[in-house]
C-alpha positions as a Python dict, from the first residue, in 0.01 Angstrom:
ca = {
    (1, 'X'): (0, 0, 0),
    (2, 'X'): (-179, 308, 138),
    (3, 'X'): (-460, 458, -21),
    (4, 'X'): (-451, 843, -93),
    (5, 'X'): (-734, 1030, -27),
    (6, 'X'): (-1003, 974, -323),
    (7, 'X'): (-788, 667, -460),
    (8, 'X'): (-835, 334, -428),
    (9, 'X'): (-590, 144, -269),
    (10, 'X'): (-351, -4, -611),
    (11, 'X'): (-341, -430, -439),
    (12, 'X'): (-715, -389, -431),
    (13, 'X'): (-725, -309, -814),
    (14, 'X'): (-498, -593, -898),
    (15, 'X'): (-742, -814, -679),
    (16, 'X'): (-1044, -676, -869),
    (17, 'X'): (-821, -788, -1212),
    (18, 'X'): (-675, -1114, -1084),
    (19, 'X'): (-1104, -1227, -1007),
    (20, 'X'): (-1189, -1074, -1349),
    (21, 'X'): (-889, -1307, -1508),
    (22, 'X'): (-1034, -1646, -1331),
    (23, 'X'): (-1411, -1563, -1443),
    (24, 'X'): (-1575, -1728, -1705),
    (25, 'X'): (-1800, -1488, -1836),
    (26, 'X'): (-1497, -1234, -1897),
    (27, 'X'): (-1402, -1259, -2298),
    (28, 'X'): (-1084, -1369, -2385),
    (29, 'X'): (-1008, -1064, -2583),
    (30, 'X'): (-1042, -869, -2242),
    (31, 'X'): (-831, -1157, -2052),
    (32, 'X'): (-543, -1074, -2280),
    (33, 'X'): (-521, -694, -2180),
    (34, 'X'): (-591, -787, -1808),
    (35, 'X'): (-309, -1008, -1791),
    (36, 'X'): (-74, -750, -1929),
    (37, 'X'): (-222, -519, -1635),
    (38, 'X'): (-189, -759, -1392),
    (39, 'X'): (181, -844, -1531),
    (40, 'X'): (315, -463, -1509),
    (41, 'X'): (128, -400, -1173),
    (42, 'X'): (320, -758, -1040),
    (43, 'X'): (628, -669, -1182),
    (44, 'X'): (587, -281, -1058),
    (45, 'X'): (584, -406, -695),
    (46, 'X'): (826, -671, -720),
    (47, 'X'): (554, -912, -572),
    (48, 'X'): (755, -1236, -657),
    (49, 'X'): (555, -1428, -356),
    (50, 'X'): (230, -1321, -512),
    (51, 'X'): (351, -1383, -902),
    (52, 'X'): (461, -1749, -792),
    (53, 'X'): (72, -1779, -657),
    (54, 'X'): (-62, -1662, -984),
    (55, 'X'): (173, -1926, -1175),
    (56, 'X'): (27, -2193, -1012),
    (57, 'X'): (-305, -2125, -1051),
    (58, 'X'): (-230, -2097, -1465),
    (59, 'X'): (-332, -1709, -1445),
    (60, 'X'): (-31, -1601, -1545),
    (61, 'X'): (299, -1794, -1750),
    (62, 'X'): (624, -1805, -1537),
    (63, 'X'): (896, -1609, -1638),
    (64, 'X'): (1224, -1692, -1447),
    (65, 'X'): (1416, -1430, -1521),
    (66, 'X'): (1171, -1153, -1402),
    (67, 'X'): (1115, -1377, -1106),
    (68, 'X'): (1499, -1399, -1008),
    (69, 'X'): (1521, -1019, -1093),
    (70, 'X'): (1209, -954, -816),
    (71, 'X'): (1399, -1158, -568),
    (72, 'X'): (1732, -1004, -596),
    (73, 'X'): (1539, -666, -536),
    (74, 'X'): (1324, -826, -210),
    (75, 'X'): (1641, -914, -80),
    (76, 'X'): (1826, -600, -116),
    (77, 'X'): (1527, -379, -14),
    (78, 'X'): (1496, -601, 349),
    (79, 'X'): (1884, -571, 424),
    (80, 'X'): (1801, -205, 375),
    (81, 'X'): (1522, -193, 622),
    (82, 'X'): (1685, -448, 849),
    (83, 'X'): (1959, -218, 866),
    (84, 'X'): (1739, 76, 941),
    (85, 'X'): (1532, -112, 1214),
    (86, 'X'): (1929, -204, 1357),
    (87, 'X'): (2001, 184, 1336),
    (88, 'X'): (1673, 321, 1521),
    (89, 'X'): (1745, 33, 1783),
    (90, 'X'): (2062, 140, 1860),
    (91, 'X'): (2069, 531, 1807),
    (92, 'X'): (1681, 672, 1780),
    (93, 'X'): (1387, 674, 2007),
    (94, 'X'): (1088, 444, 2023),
    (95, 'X'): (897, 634, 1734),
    (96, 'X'): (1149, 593, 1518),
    (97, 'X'): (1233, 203, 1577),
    (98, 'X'): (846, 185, 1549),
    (99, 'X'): (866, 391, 1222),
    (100, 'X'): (1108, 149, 1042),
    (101, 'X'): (941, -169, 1139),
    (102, 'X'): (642, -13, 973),
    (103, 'X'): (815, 19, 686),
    (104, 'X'): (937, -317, 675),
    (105, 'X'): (529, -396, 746),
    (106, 'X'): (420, -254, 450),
    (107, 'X'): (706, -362, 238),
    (108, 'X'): (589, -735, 285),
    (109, 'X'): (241, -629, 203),
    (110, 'X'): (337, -455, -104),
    (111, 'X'): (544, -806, -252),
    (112, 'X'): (227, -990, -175),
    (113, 'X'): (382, -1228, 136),
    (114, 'X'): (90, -1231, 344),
    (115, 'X'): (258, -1440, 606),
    (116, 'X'): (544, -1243, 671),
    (117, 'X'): (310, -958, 686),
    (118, 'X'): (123, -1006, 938),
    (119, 'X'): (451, -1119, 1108),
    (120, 'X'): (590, -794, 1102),
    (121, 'X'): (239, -607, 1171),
    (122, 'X'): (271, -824, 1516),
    (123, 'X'): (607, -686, 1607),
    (124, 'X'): (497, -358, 1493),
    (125, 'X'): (206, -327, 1730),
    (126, 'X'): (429, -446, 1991),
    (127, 'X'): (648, -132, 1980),
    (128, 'X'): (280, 81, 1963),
    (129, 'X'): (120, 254, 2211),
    (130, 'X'): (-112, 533, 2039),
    (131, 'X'): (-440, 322, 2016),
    (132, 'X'): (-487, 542, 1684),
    (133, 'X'): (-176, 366, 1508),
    (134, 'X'): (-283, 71, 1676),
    (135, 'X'): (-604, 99, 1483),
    (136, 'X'): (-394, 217, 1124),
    (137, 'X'): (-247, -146, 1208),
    (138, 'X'): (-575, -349, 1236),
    (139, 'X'): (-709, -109, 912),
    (140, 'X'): (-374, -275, 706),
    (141, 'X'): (-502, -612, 807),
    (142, 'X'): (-848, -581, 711),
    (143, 'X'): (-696, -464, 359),
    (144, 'X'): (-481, -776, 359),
    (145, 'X'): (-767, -1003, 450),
    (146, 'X'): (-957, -846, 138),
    (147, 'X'): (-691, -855, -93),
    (148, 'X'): (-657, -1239, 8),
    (149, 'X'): (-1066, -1284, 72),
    (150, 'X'): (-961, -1424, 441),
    (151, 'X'): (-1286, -1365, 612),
    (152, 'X'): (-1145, -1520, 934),
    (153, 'X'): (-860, -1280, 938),
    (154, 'X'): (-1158, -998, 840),
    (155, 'X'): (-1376, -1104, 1150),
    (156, 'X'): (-1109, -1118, 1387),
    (157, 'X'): (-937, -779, 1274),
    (158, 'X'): (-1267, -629, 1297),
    (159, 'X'): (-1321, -748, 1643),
    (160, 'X'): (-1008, -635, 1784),
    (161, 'X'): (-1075, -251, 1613),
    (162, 'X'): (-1405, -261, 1807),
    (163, 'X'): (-1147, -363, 2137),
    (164, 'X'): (-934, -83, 2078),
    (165, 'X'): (-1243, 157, 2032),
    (166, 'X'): (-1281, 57, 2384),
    (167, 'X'): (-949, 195, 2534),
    (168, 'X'): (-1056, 550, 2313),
    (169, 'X'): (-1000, 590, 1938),
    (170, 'X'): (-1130, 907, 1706),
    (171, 'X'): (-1499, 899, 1548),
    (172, 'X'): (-1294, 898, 1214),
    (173, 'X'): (-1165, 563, 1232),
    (174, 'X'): (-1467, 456, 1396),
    (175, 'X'): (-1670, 532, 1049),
    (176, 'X'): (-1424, 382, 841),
    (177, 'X'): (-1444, 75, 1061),
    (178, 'X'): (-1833, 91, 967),
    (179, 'X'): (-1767, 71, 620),
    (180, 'X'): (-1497, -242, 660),
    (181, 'X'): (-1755, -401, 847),
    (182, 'X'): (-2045, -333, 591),
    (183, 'X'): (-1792, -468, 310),
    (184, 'X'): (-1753, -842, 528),
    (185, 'X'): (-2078, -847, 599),
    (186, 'X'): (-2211, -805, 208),
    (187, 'X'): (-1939, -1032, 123),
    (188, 'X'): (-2043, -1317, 355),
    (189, 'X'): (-2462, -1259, 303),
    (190, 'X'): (-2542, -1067, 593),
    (191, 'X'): (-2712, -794, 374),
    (192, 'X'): (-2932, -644, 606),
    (193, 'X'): (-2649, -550, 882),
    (194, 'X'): (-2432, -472, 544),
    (195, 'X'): (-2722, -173, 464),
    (196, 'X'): (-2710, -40, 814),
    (197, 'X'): (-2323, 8, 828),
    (198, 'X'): (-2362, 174, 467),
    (199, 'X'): (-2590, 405, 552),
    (200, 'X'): (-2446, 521, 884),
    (201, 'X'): (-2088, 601, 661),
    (202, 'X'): (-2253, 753, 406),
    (203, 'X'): (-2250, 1118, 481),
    (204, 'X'): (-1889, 1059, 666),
    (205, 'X'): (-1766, 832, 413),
    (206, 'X'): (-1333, 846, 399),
    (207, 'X'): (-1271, 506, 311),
    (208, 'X'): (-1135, 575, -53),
    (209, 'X'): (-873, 273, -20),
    (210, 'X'): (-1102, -2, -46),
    (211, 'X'): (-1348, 131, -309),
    (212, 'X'): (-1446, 506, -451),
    (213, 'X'): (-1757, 682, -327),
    (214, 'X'): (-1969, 566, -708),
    (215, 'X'): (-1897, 167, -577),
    (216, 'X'): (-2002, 226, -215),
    (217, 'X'): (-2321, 383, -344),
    (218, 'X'): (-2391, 139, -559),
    (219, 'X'): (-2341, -149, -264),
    (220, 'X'): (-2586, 68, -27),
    (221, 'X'): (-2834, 94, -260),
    (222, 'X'): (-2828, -260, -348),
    (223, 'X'): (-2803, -378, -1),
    (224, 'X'): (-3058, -164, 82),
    (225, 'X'): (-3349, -277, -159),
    (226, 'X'): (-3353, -604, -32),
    (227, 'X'): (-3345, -467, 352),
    (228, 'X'): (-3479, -189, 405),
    (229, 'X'): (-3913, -169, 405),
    (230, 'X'): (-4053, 77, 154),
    (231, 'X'): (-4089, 384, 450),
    (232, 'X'): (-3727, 319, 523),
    (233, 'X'): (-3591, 279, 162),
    (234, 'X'): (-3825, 655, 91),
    (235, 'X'): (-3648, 830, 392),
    (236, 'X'): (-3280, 650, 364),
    (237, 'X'): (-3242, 549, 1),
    (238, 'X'): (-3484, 715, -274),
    (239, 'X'): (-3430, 1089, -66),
    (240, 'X'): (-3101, 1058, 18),
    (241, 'X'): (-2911, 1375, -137),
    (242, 'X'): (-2592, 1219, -96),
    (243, 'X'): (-2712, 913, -311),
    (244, 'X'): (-2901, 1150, -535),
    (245, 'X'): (-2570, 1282, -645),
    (246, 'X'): (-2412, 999, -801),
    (247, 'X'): (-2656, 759, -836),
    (248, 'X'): (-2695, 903, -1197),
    (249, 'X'): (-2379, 825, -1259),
    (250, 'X'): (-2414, 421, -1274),
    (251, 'X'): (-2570, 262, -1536),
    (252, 'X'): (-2945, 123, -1460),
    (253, 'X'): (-2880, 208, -1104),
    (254, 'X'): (-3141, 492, -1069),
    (255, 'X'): (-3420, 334, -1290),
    (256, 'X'): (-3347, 11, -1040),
    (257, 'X'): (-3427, 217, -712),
    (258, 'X'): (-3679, 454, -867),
    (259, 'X'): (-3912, 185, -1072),
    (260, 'X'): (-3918, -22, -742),
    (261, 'X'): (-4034, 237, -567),
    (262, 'X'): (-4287, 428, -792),
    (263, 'X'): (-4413, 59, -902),
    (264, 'X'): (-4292, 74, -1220),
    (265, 'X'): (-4223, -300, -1286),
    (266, 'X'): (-4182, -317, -1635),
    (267, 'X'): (-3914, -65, -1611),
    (268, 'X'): (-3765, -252, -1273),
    (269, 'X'): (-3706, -547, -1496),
    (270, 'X'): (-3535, -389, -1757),
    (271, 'X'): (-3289, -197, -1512),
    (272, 'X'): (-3259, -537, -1292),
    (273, 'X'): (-3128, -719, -1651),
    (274, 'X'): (-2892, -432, -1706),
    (275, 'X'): (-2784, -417, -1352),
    (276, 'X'): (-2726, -808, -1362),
    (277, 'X'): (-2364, -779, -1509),
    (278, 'X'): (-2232, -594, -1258),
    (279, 'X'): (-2313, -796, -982),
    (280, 'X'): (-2189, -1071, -1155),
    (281, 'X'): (-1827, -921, -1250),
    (282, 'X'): (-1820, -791, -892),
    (283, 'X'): (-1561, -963, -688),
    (284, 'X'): (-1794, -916, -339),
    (285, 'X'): (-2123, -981, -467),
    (286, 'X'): (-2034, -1303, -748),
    (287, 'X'): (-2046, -1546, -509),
    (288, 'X'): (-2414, -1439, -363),
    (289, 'X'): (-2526, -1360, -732),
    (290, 'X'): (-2797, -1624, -726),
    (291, 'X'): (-2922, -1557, -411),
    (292, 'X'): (-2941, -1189, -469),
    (293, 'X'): (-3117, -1223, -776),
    (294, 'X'): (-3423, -1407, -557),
    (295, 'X'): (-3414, -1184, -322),
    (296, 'X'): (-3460, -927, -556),
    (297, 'X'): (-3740, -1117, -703),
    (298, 'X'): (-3936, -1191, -378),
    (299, 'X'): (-3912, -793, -270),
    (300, 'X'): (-4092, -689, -600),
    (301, 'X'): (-4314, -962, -689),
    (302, 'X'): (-4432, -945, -241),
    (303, 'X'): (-4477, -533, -340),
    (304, 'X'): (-4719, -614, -592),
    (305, 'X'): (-4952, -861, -430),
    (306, 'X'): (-4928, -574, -161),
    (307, 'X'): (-5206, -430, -376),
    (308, 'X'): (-5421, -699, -439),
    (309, 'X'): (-5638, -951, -296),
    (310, 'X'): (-5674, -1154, -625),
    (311, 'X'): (-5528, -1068, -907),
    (312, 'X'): (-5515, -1270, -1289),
    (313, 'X'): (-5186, -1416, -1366),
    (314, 'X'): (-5221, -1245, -1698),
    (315, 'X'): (-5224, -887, -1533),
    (316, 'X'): (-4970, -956, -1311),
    (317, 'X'): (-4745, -1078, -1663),
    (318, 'X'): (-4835, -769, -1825),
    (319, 'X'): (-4729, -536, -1550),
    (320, 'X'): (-4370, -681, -1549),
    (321, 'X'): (-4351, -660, -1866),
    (322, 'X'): (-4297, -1070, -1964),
    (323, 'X'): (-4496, -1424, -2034),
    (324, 'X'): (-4758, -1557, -1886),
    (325, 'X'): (-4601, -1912, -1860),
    (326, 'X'): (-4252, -1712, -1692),
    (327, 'X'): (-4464, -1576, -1445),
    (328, 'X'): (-4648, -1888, -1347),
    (329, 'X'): (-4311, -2078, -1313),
    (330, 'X'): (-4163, -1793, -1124),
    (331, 'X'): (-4432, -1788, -827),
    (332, 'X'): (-4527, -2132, -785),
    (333, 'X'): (-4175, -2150, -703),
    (334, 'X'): (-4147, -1865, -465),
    (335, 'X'): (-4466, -1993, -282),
    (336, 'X'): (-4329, -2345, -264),
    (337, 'X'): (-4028, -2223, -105),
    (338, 'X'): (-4240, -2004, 121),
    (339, 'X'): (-4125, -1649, -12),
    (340, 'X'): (-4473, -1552, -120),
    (341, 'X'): (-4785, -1590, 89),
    (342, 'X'): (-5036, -1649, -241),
    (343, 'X'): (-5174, -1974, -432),
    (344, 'X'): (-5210, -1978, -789),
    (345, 'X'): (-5568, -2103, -893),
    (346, 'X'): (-5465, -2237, -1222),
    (347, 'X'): (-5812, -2318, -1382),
    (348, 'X'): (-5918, -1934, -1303),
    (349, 'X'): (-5594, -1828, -1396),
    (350, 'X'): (-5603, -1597, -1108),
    (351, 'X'): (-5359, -1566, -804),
    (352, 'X'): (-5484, -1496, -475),
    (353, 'X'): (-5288, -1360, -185),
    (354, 'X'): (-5304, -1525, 209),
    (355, 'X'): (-5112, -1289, 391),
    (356, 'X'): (-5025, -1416, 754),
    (357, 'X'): (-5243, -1167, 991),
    (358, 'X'): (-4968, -977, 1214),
    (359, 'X'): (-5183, -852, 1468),
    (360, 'X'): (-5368, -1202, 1481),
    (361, 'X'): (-5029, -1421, 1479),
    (362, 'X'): (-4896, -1114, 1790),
    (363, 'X'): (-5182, -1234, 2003),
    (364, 'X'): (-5182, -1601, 1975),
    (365, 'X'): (-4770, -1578, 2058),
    (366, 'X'): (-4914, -1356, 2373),
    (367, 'X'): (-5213, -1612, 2465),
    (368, 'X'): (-4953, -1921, 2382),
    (369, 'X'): (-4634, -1732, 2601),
    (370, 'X'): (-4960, -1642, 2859),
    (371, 'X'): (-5044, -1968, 2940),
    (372, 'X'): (-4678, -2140, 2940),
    (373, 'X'): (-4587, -1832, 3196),
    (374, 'X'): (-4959, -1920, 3407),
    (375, 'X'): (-4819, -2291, 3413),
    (376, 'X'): (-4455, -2225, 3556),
    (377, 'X'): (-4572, -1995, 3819),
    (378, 'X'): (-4875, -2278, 3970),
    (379, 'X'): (-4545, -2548, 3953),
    (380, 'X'): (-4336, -2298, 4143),
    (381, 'X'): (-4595, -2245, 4381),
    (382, 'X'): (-4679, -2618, 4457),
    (383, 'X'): (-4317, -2641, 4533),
    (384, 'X'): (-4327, -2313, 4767),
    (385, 'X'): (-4622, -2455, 4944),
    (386, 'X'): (-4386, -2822, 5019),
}
């Protein structure tokens, strides 16, 4: 189940397939061909555990006799290994008897039994010392917990890696730990903290089994629109010569940041509607698709009313390129929900913007925290003075 350098890990792929399989927008033309995939890539790793798991949930058709023939092999390969872990118990060193219950690890990850995985990872880290192949351990979790989409298993992995960090562990690890991080956090809505961990890896990125370079790109730059302020995206994002390298290389992806940026909205919309398929077809970012989308939304229509102290509804409409009556719905429910500090005067057909004063709203907190500071200390003298 290890990743090679520049390759994504292969149980991630099937993941990626299995999701595409269960979604509804996926044709059924393209289902067909996935299922084959995902049938070869079962069979391939004898993952009988797994295969059962995609019976039941109607993905794939059972087939007993392929099932009985991936059983017969799981059962022959863990006499093997229980043989070897017998053998390097009774004639090797520690390394060795440490080696073979790896093995035996990451043959239980490879069928797909996620409980007898993390079994064996336990007694494997029992027989470790190095706090680096301690770490390899937790970084074989954290690909188990995405496979599965266990965010509790995610969190707590993660939290014992930053443990071990503790005791010593090499900067290495300690990026690649950023970018399993930033992947947990995107996946459970925490976008801003997602866009920091991004774009701390991304000149030291190594973390090839969980996604290739053109996908982690395309998740900082994403995470990063919606985070970052426009200084921050100029000097971290639109500049960045590692991002400038690939970034052509996605569809819509460069119009997307660029448009935003240079205020092109008309174009912004058009990339944002070509962009919209991939964030729906990705197996991360599906589940936040909606909220994404009005986040999106909020940072480019706020950008614009940057600008403007009034400004007619039919300008506005023009300048992104659609209706009148689309842009009217759109705001009033951005404003209602609090996302945009304007009211439409619908008579005048004008919008006018009533952003909150930060300097003013800084020193009424200061007066307010003042006075409540003023009051504690003359009821902590009164009881001095008893």
């Amino acid at each position: 189940m290890e990743g090679q350098e520049g390759t994504q890990q292969l149980h991630l792929v099937l993941a990626h397939k299995r999701f595409l399989l269960t979604h509804p927008d996926v044709q059924d033309i393209e289902k067909v061909r996935l299922k084959e995939e995902v049938f070869s890539m079962v069979k391939a790793d004898d993952m009988a555990p797994f295969y059962e798991t995609l019976v039941a949930e109607s993905v794939l058709e059972m087939d007993q006799s392929v099932l009985d023939s991936m059983r017969a092999k799981i059962e022959e390969e863990i006499k093997k290994l229980d043989e070897k872990i017998a053998d390097a118990e009774e004639n090797l060193g520690e390394s060795e008897v440490r080696e073979a219950h790896l093995a035996k690890s990451l043959f239980y990850i490879q069928i797909g039994d996620k409980d007898k995985a993390l079994e064996q990872l336990k007694v494997t880290e029992s027989k470790t010392v190095a706090v680096g192949q301690k770490m390899d351990l937790v970084f074989h979790t954290l690909q188990l917990g995405f496979f599965y989409m266990d965010f509790d298993l995610i969190s707590k992995s993660i939290d014992k890696a930053k443990n071990l960090f503790e005791e010593g562990g090499d900067w290495e690890r300690k990026n690649r730990l950023k970018v399993y991080e930033g992947l947990y956090c995107m996946s459970t809505r925490n976008f801003k903290k997602a866009a920091d961990l991004f774009l701390d890896s991304i000149s030291t990125f190594t973390t090839y089994e969980i996604f290739p370079y053109d996908t982690f790109i395309f998740y900082t730059v994403l995470t990063s629109i919606i985070s970052l302020d426009r200084v921050s995206l100029k000097q971290k994002v639109v500049d960045a010569p590692e991002i400038l390298t690939v970034i052509g290389k996605i569809p819509y992806l460069s119009e997307f940041l660029n448009s935003l940026y240079d205020c092109q909205y008309k174009s912004f919309f058009s990339a944002f509607a070509g962009l919209t398929e991939q964030i729906r077809l990705d197996r991360y970012l599906h589940p936040h698709f909606r909220y994404y989308m009005r986040e999106v939304r909020t940072v480019v229509y706020s950008q614009f009313l940057e600008s403007y102290k009034s400004v007619t509804i039919e300008a506005m409409a023009k300048a992104f390129g659609v209706t009148v009556e689309f842009i009217d719905l759109e705001l009033s429910r951005f404003i209602a929900a609090g996302k945009l500090h304007c009211k439409i005067d619908k008579v005048a057909g004008v919008l006018e913007t009533n952003r909150p004063d930060a300097k003013n709203a800084l020193y009424q907190a200061t007066i307010k925290q003042g006075d409540f500071l003023l009051n504690r200390i003359q009821k902590l003298s009164r009881v001095i003075d008893l």
